[in-house]
C-alpha positions in Angstrom: 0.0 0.0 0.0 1.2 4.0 0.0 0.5 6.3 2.6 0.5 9.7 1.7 1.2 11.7 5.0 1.2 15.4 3.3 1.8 16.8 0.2 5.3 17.8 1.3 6.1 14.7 2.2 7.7 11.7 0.5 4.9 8.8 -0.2 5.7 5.5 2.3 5.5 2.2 0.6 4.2 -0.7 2.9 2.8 -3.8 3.3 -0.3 -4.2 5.6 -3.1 -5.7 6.2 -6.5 -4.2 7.8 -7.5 -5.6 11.2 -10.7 -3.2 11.8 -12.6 -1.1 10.1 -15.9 1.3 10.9 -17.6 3.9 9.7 -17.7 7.1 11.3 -19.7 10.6 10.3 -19.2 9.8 6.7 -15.5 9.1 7.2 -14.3 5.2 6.4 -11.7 4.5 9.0 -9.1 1.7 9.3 -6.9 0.2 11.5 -3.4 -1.3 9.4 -1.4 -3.9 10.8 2.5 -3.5 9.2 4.8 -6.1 8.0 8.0 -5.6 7.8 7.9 -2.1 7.7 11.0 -0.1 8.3 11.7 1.6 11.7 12.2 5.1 9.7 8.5 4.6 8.0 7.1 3.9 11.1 8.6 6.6 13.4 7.1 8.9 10.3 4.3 7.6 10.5 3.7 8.0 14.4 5.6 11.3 14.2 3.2 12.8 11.9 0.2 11.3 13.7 1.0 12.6 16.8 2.5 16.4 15.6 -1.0 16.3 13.0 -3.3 14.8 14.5 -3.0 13.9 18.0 -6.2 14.2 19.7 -8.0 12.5 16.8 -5.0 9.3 16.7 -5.8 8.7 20.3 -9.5 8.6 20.2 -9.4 6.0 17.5 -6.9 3.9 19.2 -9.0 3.8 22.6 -12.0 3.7 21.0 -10.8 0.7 18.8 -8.4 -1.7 21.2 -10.0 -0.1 24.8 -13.7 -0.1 24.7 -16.0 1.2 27.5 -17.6 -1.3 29.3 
């Protein structure tokens, strides 16, 4: 697959595979799970997420892998 990250930014080439996916106020989002993706790609990745993105990466992660009970 290729994530594009921003226009200023270099596409990143990966392999993955989805493990959950929902729909969301019109939005289709995914979870990926990465093989053997390289520890520069990732650290993009993540570091992008987090400086982009923040509020709205951690929502989807607790809302995916830590649901209410």
């Amino acid at each position: 697959m290729t994530i594009y990250l921003a226009d200023d930014i270099e596409p990143i080439e990966a392999i993955g595979r989805p493990i959950w996916n929902a729909v969301k106020e019109n939005q289709n989002l995914s979870g990926v799970r990465f093989d053997r993706i390289s520890s520069s790609a990732r650290d993009l990745i993540f570091q992008f997420a987090f400086v982009h993105k923040k509020e709205d990466l951690m929502r989807q992660y607790n809302d995916a892998w830590c649901p209410e009970e």
